[in-house]
N, C-alpha and C positions, 0 to 999 in steps of 0.2 A: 504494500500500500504506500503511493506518495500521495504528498500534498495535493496538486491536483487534480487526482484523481479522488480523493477526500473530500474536498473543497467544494462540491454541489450536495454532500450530505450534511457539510458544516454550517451553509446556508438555511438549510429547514431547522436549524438546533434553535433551541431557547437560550443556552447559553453554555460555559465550559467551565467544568468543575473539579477538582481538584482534591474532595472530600465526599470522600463515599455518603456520609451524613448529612452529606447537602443537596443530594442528587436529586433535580426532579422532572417530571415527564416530559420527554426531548432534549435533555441535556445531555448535552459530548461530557462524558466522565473519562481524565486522561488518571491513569491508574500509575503513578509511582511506587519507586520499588529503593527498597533502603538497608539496610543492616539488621536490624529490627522489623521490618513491617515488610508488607507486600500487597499492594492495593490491589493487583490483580488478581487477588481471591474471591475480591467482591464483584467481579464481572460478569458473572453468570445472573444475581442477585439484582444489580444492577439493571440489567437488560429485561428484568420480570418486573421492575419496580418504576421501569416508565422510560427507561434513559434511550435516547436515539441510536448514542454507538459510545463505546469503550475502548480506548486507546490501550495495550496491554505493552510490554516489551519482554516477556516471556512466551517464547512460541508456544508450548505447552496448553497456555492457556485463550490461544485464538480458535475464534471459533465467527468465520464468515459468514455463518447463514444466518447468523445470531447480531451480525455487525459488532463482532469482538475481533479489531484488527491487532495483529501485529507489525510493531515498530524495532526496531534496533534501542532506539535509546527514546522513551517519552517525554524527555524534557527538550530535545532538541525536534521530534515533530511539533512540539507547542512550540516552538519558539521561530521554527521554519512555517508553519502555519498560521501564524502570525505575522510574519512579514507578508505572506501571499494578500492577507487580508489587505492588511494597510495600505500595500502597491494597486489592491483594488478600489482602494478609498478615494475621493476627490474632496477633501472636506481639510481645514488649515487645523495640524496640529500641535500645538504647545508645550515645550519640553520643560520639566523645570527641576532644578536641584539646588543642594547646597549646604553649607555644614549646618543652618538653624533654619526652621521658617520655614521648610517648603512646603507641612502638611498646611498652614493655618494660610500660607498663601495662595496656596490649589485648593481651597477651602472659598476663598475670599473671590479669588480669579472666576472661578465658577461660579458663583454668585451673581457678578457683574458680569459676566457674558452671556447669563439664562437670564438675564432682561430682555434680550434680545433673540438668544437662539436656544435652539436644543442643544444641548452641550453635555456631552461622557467624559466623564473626569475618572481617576482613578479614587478606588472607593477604600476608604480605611487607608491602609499603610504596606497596599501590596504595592509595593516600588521595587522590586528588585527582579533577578533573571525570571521567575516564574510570577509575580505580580504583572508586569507590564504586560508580557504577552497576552494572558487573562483580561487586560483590560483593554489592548487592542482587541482582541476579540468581541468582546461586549457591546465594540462601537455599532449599529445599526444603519439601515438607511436613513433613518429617519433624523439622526442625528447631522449636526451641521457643523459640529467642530469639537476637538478635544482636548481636555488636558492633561497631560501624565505627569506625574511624580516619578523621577526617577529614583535611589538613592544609593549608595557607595560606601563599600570600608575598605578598596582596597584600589590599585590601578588596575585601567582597560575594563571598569564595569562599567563605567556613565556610556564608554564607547561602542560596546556590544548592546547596551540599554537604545541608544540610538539608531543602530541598525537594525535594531527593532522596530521602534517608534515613527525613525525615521521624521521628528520633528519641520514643521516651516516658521517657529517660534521659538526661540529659547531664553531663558532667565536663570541665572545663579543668585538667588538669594545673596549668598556669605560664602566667603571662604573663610571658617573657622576652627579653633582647635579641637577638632571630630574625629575618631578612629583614627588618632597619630598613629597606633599599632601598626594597623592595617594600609596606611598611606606613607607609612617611614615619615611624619613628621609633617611637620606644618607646609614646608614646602610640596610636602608630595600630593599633601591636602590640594592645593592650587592645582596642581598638576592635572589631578585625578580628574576636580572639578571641571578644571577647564578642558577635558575633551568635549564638553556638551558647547563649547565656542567653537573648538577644532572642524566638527561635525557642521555645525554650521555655514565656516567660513568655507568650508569645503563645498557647499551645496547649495553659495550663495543664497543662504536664507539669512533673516531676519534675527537679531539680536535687542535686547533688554536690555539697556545698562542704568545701572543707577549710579550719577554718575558723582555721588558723594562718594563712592566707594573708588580709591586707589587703584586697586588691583583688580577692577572690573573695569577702567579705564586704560590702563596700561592693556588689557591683554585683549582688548577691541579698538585700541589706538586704529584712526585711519581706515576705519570697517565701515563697507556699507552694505544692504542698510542695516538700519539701527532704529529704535524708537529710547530715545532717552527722559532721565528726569530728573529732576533733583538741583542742576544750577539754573541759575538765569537764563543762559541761551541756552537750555535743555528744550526739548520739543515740550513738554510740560512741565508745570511749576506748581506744589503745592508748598503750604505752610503747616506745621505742627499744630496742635492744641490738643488739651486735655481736659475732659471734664470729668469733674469725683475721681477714680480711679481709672478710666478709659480715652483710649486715645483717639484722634480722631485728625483730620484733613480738613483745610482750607483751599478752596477753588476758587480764584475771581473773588474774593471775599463770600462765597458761599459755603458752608459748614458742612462736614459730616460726620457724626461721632460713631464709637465703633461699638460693640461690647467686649473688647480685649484690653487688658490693659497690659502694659508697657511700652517705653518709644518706641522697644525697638520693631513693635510692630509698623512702626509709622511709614517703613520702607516697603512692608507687605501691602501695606494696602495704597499708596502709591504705583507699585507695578500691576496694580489689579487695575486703578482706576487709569493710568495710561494704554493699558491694552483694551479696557474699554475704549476710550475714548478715540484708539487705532481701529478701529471695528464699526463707530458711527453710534457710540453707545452716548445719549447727554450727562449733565451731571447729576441732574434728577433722579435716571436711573440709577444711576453710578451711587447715588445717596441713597437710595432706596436700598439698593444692597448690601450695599456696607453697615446700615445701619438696623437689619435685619437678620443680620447674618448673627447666629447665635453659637459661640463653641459649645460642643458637646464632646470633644474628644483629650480634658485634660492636659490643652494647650492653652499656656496666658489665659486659662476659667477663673471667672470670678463667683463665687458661691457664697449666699449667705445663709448663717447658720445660728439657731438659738441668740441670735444680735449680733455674729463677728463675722468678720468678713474671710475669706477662705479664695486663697488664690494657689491653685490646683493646676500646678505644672507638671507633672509627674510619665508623663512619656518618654522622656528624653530629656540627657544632662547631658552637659560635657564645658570645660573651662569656661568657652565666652560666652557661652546663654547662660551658664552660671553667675558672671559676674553682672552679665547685663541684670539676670531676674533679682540678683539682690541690690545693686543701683536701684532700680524701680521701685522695689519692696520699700524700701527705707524713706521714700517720699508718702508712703501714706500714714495717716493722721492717726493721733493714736498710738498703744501699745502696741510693738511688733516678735512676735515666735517666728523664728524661721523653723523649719524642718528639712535638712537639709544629706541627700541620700549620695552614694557615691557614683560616682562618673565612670562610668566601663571603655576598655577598647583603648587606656591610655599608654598601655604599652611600659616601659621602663620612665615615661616621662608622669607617671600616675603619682607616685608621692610627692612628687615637685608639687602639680597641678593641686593636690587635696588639699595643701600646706598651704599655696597659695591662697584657695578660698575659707578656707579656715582663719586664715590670717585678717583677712578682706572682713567675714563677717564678723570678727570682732572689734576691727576698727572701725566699720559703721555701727556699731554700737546698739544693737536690737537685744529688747531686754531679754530674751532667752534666745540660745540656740540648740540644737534638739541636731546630733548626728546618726545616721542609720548609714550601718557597710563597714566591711572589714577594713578598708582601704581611710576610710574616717577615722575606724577607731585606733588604726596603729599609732595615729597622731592628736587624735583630741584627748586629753587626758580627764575630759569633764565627766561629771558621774551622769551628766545626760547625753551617753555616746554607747550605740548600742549595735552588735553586730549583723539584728537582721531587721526586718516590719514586724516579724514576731515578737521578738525581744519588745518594739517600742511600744506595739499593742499593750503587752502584761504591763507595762510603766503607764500609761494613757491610762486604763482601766482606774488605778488607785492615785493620781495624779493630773487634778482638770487643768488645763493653761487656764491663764487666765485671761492673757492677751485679748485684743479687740481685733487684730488680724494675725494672720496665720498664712504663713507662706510654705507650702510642699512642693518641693523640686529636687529628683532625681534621674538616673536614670531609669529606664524601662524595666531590665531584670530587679531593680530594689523594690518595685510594686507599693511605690509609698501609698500610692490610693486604699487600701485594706485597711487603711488604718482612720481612714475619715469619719468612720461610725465610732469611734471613741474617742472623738476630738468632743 
């Protein structure tokens, strides 16, 4: 079986799924195979339980009259099947990465381009070799443009993400201190990031710059085109403001406030409203969705709880959204707990980095600090420093903050969220 010759039963599918437990009637189920598991066991099951066809990579278990094909390797027919799709697409797609920001920005991006169109965005935080392909796949006729999330820990993934996606837009957030492990360090961070320019300038498409940013300028120096923002002669100009704890943009003296707070959102939602505004979107709509747009995914959330305010960052840390999220924090009024989880993926540079913001939140000065991860606890010697979410829970339980806000931010594996029902 090739692509294809696949490719007119992928058209009749509902959609493609990757979890036996998700499967439903006319879904392509691609059946991965792993050390532990073997999803091609559930192919026969599968096939009785509604699914249109089953992608297998053990012969053993094909079976054609059944539409249970076999493949040599599943992960690369999804991802060869995925490009087929895309090269079938006629619709502009939007590539976006970067060390902070890109879910809350493909978040925002999609917001202010579904004023205007139908728009498939990449759902949750499947960004990686088997997220994109799934979400090029999902794109429809009916849809009229897209945005994908890529994301990276290591070199040559943003650049196989793109011969996928195959981008006519692209935006990097940040280059910041993210999987140094996986990137050998700050400089390879850029590196990485920047093949999603490489791809680009290769394919004379269209580039994002925001052009307060250095190293987003130097590395589209002389590029066209471009749709820029951020200085005076930028193609667009917005101005900052914040009201209560959220941030928001200035147009032509026109307002839009957001429900996120921190500044550093203020770049995210700038690239959202210039690529409206590249598309024929006004600011009306542009304010309309930005000011609509509601997080739900533990990104810059604001939460309020029995009277304190609860700002819910908890999917992602690492150095410079940690420094940023505690600069922020310390601007609101009131008593402030931080809670503060450890930063993965830092490689030999990881105690530098924890010592750093350990350092940082003591000299802004927040009346408690609360650390969760072994990486915190080698070096906070406070009796409020705790090795897991478990540990902080049994402390929580007989121990109420008192604080009027409360700031949680880690990364993903420290699951600081579990601990919010005992705040």
């Amino acid at each position: 079986m090739n692509v294809e010759q696949f490719y007119p039963l992928f058209l009749r599918s509902e959609k493609a799924v990757i979890d036996s437990r998700k499967i439903g009637t006319n879904d392509i189920f691609f059946a991965f195979s792993g050390e532990n598991f073997n999803a091609a066991t559930f192919a026969e099951k599968a096939i009785d339980e509604g699914a249109l066809a089953v992608i297998v990579e053990q012969k053993d278990f094909e079976n054609e009259e059944r539409n249970i094909f076999y493949v040599p390797s599943t992960l690369d027919f999804l991802q060869k099947l995925a490009i087929y799709h895309r090269n079938q697409l006629q619709i502009p797609i939007i590539g976006l990465t970067g060390s902070n920001g890109k879910t809350t920005t493909k978040e925002i991006i999609h917001a202010v381009l579904s004023e205007k169109f139908n728009v498939q965005y990449t759902f949750g935080n499947l960004n990686n070799h088997i997220g994109v392909p799934l979400t090029i796949l999902s794109i429809k006729s009916e849809h009229e443009m897209a945005v994908i999330e890529m994301g990276a820990n290591h070199q040559k993934e943003i650049e196989l993400l793109c011969s996928i996606s195959q981008p006519n837009f692209g935006y990097i957030t940040n280059f910041g201190k993210a999987h140094l492990e996986g990137f050998g360090g700050f400089e390879g961070v850029i590196k990485g990031k920047s093949e999603l320019y490489d791809y680009l300038k290769n394919h004379n498409e269209t580039i994002v710059v925001n052009e307060n940013d250095p190293i987003q300028v130097e590395k589209t120096e002389n590029y066209s085109p471009k749709i820029t923002f951020g200085k005076e002669n930028s193609d667009y100009q917005f101005r900052l403001f914040s009201e209560e704890h959220f941030v928001g943009v200035i147009y032509n003296n026109q307002k839009a406030v957001s429900k996120l707070t921190g500044e550093y959102n203020f770049t995210n939602l700038c690239a959202a409203a210039s690529l409206g505004f590249h598309f024929g979107i006004d600011f009306m709509q542009i304010k309309n969705a930005i000011e609509n747009y509601t997080p739900t995914n533990m990104r810059s959330q604001v939460v309020k709880k029995e009277g304190r305010t609860l700002v819910l960052d908890t999917y992602n840390a690492n150095p410079s959204s940690m420094i940023a999220s505690l600069h922020n924090f310390i601007t609101f009024e009131g008593s402030k707990t931080i809670i503060i989880g450890d930063m993965l993926e830092l490689g030999e540079e990881s105690e530098k980095e924890h010592q750093t913001i350990l350092n940082l939140a003591q000299e802004l000065g927040f009346n408690e600090i609360i650390t969760v991860g072994k990486n915190f606890k080698k070096i906070n010697t406070s009796v409020s420093s705790f090795e897991n979410t478990s540990e902080l829970i049994e402390y929580l339980k007989s121990h109420k903050i008192q604080s009027e806000n409360i700031l949680l931010k880690g990364s993903r594996g420290v699951a600081l969220e579990k601990s919010i029902d005992f705040i």
